[in-house]
C-alpha positions as CSV (number, residue, x, y, z in Angstrom):
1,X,-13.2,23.3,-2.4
2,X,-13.4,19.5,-2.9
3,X,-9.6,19.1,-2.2
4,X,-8.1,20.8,0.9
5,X,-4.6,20.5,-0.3
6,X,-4.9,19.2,-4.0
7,X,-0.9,19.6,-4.9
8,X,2.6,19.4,-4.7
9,X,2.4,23.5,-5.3
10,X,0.1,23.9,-2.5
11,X,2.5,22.0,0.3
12,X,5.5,24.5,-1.5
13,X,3.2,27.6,-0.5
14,X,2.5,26.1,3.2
15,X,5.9,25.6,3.6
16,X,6.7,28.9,2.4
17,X,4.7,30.5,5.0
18,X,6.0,28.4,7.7
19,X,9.3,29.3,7.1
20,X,8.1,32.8,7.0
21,X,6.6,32.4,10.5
22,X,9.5,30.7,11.9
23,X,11.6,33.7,10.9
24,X,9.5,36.3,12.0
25,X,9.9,34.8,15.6
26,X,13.2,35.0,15.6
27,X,13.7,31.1,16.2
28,X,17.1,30.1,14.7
29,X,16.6,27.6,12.5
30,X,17.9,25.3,9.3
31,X,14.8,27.2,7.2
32,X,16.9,30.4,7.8
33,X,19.5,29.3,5.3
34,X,16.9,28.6,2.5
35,X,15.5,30.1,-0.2
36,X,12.8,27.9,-1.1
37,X,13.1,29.8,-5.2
38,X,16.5,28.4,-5.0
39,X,16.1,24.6,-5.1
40,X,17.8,23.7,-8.8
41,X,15.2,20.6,-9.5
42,X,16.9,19.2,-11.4
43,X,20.9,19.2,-13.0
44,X,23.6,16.0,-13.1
45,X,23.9,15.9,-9.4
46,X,20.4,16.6,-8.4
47,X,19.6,13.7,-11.0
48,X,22.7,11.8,-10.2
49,X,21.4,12.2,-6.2
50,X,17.9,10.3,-7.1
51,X,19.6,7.5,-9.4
52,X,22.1,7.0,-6.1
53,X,19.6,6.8,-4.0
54,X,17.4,4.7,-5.8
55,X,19.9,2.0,-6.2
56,X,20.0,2.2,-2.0
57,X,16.5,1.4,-2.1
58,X,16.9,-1.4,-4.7
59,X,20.2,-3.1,-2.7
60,X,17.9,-2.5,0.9
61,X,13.8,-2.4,1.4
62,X,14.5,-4.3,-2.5
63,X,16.1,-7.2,-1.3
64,X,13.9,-7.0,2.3
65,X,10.7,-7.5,0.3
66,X,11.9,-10.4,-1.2
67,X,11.7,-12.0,2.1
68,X,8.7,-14.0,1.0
69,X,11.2,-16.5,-0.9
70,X,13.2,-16.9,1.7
71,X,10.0,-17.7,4.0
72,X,9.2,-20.4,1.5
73,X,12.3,-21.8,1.4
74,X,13.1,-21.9,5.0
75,X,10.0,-23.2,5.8
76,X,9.9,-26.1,2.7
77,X,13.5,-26.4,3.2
78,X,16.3,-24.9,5.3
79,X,13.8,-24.1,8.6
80,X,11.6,-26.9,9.1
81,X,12.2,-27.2,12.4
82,X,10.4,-23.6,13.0
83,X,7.1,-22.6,12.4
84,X,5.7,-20.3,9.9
85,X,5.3,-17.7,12.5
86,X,8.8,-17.9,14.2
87,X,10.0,-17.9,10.5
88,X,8.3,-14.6,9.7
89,X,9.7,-13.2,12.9
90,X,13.0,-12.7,11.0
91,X,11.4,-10.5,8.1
92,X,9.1,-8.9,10.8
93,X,12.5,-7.9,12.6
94,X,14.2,-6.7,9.5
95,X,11.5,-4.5,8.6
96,X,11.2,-2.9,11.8
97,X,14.6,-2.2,12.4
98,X,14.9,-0.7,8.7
99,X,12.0,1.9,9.7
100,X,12.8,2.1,13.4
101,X,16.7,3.2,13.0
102,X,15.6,5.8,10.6
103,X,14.9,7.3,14.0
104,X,18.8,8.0,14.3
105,X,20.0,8.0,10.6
106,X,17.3,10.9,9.8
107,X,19.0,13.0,12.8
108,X,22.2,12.2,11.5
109,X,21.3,13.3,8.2
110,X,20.2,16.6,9.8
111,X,23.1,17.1,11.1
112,X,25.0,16.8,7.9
113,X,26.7,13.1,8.8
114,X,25.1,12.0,5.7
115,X,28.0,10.6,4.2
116,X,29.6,8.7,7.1
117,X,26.3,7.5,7.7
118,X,25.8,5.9,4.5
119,X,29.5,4.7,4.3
120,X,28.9,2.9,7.8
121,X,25.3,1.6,6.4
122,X,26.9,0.3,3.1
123,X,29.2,-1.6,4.7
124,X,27.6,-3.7,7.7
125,X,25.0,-4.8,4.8
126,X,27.4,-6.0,2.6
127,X,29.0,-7.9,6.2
128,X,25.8,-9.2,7.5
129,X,24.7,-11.0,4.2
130,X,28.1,-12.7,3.9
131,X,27.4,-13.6,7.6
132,X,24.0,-15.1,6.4
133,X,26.1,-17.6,3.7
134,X,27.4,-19.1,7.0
135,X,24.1,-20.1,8.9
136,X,23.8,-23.8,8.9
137,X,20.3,-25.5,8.0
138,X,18.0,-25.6,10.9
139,X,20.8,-23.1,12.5
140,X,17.8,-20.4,13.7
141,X,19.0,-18.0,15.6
142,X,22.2,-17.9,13.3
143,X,19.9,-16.6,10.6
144,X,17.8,-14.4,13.0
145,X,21.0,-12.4,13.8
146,X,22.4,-12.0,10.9
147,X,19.3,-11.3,8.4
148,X,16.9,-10.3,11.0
149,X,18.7,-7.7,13.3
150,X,22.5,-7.1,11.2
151,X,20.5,-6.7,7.7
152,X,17.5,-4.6,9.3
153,X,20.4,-2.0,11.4
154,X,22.4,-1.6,7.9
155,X,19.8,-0.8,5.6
156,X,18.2,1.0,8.7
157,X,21.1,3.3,8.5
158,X,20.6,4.3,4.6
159,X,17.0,3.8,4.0
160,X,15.4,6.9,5.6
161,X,18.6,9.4,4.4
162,X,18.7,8.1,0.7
163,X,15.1,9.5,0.7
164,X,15.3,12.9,2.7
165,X,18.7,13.7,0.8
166,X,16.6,14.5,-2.5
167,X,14.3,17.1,-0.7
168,X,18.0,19.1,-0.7
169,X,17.8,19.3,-4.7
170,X,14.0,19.3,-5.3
171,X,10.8,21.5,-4.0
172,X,8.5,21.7,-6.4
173,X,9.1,18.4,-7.6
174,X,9.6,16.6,-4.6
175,X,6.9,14.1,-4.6
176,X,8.0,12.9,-8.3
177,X,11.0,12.7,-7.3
178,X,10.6,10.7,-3.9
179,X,8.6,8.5,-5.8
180,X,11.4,7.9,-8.4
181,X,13.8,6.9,-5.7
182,X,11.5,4.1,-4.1
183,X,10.7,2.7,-7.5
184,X,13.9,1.2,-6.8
185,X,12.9,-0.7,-3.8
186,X,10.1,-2.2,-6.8
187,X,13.1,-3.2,-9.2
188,X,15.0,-5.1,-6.3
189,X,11.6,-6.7,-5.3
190,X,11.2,-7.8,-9.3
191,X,14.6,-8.7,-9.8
192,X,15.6,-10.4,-6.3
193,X,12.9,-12.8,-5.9
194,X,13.9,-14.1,-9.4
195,X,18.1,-14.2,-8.6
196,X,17.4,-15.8,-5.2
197,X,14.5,-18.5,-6.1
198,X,17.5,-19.7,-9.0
199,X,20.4,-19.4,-6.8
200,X,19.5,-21.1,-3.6
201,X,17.5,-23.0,-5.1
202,X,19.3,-24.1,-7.8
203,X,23.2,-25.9,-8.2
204,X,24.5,-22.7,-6.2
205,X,22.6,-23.9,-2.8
206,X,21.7,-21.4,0.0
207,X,25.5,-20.4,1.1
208,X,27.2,-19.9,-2.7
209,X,23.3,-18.1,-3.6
210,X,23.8,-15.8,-1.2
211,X,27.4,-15.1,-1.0
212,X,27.0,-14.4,-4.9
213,X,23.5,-11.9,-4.4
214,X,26.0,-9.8,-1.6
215,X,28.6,-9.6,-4.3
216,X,26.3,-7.9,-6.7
217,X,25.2,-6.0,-3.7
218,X,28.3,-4.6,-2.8
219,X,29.2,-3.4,-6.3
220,X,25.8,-1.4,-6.6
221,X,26.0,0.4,-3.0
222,X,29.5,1.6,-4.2
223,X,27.8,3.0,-7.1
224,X,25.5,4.7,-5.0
225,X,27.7,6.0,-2.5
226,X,29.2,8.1,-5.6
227,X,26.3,9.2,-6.7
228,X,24.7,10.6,-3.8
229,X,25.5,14.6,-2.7
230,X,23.8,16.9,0.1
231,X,23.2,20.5,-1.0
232,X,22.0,22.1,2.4
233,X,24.6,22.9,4.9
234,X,24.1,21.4,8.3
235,X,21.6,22.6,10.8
236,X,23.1,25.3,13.4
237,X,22.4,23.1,16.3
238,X,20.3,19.6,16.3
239,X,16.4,19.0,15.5
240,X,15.2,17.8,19.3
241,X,13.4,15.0,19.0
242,X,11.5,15.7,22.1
243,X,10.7,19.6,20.4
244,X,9.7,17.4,17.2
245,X,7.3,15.1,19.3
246,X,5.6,17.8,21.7
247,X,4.8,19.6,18.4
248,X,3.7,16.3,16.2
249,X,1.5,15.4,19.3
250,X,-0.7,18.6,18.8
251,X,-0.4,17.9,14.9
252,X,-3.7,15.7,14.6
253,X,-3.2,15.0,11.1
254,X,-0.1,13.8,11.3
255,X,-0.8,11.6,14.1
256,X,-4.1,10.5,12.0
257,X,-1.4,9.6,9.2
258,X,0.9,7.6,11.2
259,X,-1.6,5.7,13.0
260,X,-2.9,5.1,9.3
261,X,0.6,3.5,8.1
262,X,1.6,1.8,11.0
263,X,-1.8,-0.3,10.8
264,X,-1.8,-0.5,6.7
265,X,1.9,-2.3,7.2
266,X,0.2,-5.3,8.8
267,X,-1.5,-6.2,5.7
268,X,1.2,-5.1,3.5
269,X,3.8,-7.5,4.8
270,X,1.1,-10.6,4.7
271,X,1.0,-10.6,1.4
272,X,4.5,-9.8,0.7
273,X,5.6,-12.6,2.9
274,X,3.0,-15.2,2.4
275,X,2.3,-15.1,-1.4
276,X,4.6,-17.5,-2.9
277,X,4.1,-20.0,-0.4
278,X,0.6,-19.5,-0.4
279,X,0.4,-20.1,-4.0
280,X,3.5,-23.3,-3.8
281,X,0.6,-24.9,-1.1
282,X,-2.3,-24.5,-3.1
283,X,-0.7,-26.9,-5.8
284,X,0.7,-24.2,-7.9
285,X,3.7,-25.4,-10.1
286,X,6.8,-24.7,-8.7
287,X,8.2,-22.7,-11.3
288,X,5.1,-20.1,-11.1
289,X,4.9,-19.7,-7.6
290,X,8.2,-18.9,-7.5
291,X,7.7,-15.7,-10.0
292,X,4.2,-14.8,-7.8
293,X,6.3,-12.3,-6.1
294,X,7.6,-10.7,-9.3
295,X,4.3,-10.9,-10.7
296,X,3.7,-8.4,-7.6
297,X,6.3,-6.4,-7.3
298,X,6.0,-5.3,-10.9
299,X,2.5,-4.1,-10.3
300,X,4.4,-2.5,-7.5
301,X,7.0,-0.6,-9.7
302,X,4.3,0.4,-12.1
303,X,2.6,2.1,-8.5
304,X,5.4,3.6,-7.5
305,X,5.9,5.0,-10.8
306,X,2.9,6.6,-11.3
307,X,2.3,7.2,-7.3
308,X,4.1,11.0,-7.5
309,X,2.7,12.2,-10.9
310,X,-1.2,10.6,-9.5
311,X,-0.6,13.1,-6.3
312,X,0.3,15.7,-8.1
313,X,-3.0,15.7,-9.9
314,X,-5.3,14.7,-7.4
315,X,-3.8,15.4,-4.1
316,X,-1.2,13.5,-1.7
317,X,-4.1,12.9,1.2
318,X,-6.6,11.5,-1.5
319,X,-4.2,9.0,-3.5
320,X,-2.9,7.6,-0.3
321,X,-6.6,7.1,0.5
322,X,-7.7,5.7,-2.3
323,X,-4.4,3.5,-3.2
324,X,-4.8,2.5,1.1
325,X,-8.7,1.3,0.6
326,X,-7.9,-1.0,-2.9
327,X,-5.1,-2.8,-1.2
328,X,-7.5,-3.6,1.7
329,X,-10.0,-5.0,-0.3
330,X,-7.3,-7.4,-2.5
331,X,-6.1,-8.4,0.7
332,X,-9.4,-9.8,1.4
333,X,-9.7,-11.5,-2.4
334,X,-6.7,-13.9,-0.8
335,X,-9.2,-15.7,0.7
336,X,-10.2,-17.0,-2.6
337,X,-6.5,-17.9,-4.4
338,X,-6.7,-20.7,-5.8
339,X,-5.5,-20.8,-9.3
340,X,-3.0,-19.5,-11.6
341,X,-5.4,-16.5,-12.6
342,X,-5.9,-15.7,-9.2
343,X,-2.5,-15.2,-8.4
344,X,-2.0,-13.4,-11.4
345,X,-4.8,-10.9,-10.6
346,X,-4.1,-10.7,-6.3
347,X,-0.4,-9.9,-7.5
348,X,-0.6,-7.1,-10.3
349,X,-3.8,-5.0,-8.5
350,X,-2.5,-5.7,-4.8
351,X,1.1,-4.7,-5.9
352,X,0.3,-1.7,-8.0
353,X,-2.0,-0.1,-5.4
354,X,0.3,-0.8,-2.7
355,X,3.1,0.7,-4.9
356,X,1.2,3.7,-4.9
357,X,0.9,3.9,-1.5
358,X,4.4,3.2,-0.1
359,X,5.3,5.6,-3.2
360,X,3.7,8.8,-1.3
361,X,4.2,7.8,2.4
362,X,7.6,10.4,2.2
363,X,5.9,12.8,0.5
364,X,3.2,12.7,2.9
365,X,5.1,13.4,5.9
366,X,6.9,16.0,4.4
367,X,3.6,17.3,3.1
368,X,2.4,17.5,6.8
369,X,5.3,19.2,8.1
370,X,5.7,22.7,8.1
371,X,9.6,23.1,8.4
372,X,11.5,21.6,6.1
373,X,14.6,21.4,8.7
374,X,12.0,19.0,10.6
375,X,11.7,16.6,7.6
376,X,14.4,14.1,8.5
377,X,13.1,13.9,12.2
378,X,9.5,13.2,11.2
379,X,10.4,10.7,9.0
380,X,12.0,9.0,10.8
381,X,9.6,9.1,13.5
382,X,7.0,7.7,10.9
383,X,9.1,5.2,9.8
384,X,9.6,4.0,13.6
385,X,5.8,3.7,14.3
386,X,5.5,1.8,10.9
387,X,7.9,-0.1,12.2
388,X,5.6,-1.5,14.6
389,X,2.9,-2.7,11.6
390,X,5.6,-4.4,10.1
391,X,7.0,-5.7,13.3
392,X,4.0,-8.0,14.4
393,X,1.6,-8.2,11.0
394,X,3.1,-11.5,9.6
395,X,4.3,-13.0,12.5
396,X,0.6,-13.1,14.4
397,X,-0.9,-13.6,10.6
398,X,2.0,-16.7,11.0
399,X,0.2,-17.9,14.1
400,X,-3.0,-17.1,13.3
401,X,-2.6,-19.3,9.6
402,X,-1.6,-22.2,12.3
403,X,0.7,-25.1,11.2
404,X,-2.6,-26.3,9.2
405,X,-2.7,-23.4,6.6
406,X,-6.0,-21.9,6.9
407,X,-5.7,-19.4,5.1
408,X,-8.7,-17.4,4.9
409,X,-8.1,-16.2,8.9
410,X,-5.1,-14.4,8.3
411,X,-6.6,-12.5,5.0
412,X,-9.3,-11.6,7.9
413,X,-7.3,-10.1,10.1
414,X,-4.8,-8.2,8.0
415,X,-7.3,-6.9,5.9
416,X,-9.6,-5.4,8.7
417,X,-6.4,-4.2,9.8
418,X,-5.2,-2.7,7.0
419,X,-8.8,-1.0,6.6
420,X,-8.2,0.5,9.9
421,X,-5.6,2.3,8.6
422,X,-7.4,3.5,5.3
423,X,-10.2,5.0,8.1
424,X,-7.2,7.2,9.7
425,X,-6.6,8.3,5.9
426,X,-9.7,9.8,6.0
427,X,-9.7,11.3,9.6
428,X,-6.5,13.2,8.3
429,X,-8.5,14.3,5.2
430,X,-11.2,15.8,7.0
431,X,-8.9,17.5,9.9
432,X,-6.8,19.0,6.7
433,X,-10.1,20.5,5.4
434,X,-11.2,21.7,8.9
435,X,-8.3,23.1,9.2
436,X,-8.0,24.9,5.6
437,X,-11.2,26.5,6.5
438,X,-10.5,27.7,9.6
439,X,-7.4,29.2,7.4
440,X,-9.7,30.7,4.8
441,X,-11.8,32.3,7.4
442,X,-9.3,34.3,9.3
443,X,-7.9,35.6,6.4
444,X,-10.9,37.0,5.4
């Protein structure tokens, strides 16, 4: 077979077993409540569930990949005391804490606190953007606090359960459905970057720009909250992390795949960061440079969109391969931005490939895991060693581009980065195939 594990179908079957083999032990466990058959995919809460959480992802990783206007603007305007790279240490900080603290919210969400959890989330980010009004220009650390660590622990605390919480409702369509929910992250990254270039840029200023973005911010994490219901009761007792670890460390594959995303977030957040200003310093009119990022973030939510029904067809393993590989090679072709066309081009293919990608990274790890009570722990474990990508790609991409803008170094280096990771793709593929043989032979 060309495909080791070619569907959504075939991860339903694996996990079938596994929960078979779990139960034949005699190891209590969440699985021993389910009946996989059982899963209603679909109904007004299931659906009301992924619209919920899907606004989470459009008030959270939405308004943190807009980041890239607010590098531009402190580093034209409100920053320019900092440098680019102490500048992108802010984002880098948000995004890591967003993935890392999934490491606590996904155990949370295990243990049925899903609700407080996202009450507690909903709140803080609503606090720590009014808090961000307040910084004064120049005032660093007043924005580093507040956006960079405050923002990052909030949506920290809802981004990882909005996702596992639609596993409860859906099996069989469980990749579609993830994918649905982070095509909302892609709307917040289209519409964001447009609100915030005209508020703080415009009469509003920086403090009324934002104090207005975390008003409409407020209203649609309400929504949410309402939305959003668990179907599985809570686990018996808790997932151990340390259990979870000994048996992802023997799990090559998913250590192949985690490797893979922690290295392909480098180059992802250079070109989320750096666009607009790349474009603003290479002459580019104003007004265009400042919709470069929604030029790539709809590519993006056209790639998330299409990410689950591509993997459904062709296999989870093989579109995050293939989507990993054609974002490496755009994030190369920034070497060579220079007009409005090249913008243009580096922003729709780069965005709708790396849609794609961050559309199946769930669906992957749940793919890899074998029991589904396990889910919230390895995600967030994944999400924590991404984390790390995001962490330190654009701030040493910020050093590396130097206070002279040469740009073609940092397109280097993220892109033979982000290559890396599409090389780890492809161990995984080929231990998954080892693997399904080894299968196919002992049954026989």
């Amino acid at each position: 077979m060309s495909t080791p594990l070619p569907s959504v179908e075939t991860a339903t079957q694996a996990s079938k077993s596994a929960l078979e083999r779990v139960k034949s032990a005699g190891e209590p466990s969440h699985a021993d409540h389910l009946d996989l058959s059982d899963f209603p995919e679909g109904g007004v809460t299931a659906w009301g569930t992924v619209l919920g959480a899907s606004l989470i992802q459009f008030c959270g990783p939405g308004y943190t990949s807009s980041y890239g206007v607010f590098q531009d603007f402190y580093t034209q305007t409100y920053l320019t005391n900092s440098s680019p790279s102490a500048i992108a240490w802010i984002g880098s900080v948000n995004a890591l804490l967003i993935f890392s603290v999934g490491l606590v919210s996904g155990r949370l969400l295990d243990r049925g606190a899903f609700y407080q959890v996202m009450k507690i989330g909903c709140l803080l980010q609503c606090l720590f953007l009014f808090m961000l009004s307040l910084a004064k220009p120049n005032g660093y650390y007043q924005i580093f606090l507040s956006q960079g660590i405050g923002s990052g622990v909030a949506i920290g605390l809802t981004h990882v359960p909005s996702i596992a919480v639609v596993s409860h409702h859906f099996q069989r369509r469980r990749a579609f459905t993830m994918g649905l929910v982070v095509t909302g992250a892609s709307m917040g990254s289209i519409l964001h970057p447009i609100m915030l270039n005209n508020l703080i840029n415009g009469r509003l200023g920086f403090a009324n720009g934002v104090r207005a973005s975390a008003g409409m911010i407020g209203g649609l994490l309400l929504i949410a909250y309402l939305l959003m219901h668990t179907r599985l009761p809570p686990q018996p007792r808790a997932v151990s992390y340390t259990r979870v670890l000994q048996n992802s460390s023997r799990d090559h594959a998913y250590i192949c795949a985690c490797l893979g995303m922690t290295a392909f977030e480098v180059g992802f957040f250079f070109v989320v960061f750096y666009l607009q200003l790349d474009s603003h310093l290479h002459g580019l009119s104003k007004g265009f440079s400042f919709y470069s990022l929604t030029i790539l973030h709809t590519g993006s939510f056209i790639g998330r969109l299409t990410g689950g029904v591509v993997s459904a067809y062709v296999g989870i393993p093989n579109t995050i391969i293939g989507c990993s590989f054609i974002s490496s090679a755009v994030i190369f072709s920034m070497i060579g931005l220079r007009s409005v066309t090249s913008v243009a081009l580096i922003g729709i293919s780069y965005g709708y490939f790396s849609g794609g990608f961050v559309a199946v990274m769930a669906p992957l790890i749940s793919y890899l895991t074998p029991e589904v009570s396990d889910i919230g722990a390895r995600i967030g474990i994944s999400s924590t060693m991404s984390g790390i990508g995001s962490l330190l790609g654009a701030p040493i991409c910020g050093a590396v581009l130097t206070s002279h803008y040469i740009w073609w170094r940092p397109a280097v280096l993220a892109g033979s980065i982000a290559t890396s990771g599409t090389i780890l793709f492809a161990s995984m593929q080929f231990i998954l195939k080892i693997r399904q043989k080894t299968a196919s032979k002992d049954t026989v």
